[in-house]
C-alpha positions, 0 to 999 in steps of 0.5 A: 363577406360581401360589401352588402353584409360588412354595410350592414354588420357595420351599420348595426355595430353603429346603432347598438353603440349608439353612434348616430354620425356613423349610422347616418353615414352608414345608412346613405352609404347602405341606400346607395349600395341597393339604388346601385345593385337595383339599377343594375338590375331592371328586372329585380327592381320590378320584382321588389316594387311589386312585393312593397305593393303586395305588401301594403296590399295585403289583407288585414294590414291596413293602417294603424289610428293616428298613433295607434300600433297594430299587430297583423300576421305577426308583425307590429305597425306603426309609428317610428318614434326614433331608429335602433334595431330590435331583436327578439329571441325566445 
């Protein structure tokens, strides 16, 4: 398991017991990894940069009325009303 995966099996361990303290500290612990991994690499974080881009960019996404949620290429948009992580299964 890389230092990436155990971050982030832990962070999720955090929020499903609904540990805050450990999510906060988790998740600063989780941006420092990518700021690191993204120094190291110029080049990828330019390649990451223009997919955000691309991203916001990208047809039929526009923004959501102040409050209201959208659903475009099946992903929701919207407002964060608190943190949790959701999984969906069929």
């Amino acid at each position: 398991m890389t230092e990436f995966e155990r971050l982030r099996a832990e962070l999720a361990d955090a929020v499903a017991r609904g540990d805050e303290a450990a999510r906060r500290v988790l998740e600063e612990e989780l941006r420092g990894h990518v700021r690191q991994l993204l120094q190291s690499d110029l080049e990828a974080a330019r390649e990451l940069a223009a997919l955000l881009q691309e991203e916001r960019s990208s047809p039929g996404q526009s923004a959501p009325a102040s409050g209201g949620v959208t659903f475009s290429n099946n992903t929701f948009h919207g407002p964060v009303l608190g943190s949790g992580t959701q999984f969906n299964a069929l």
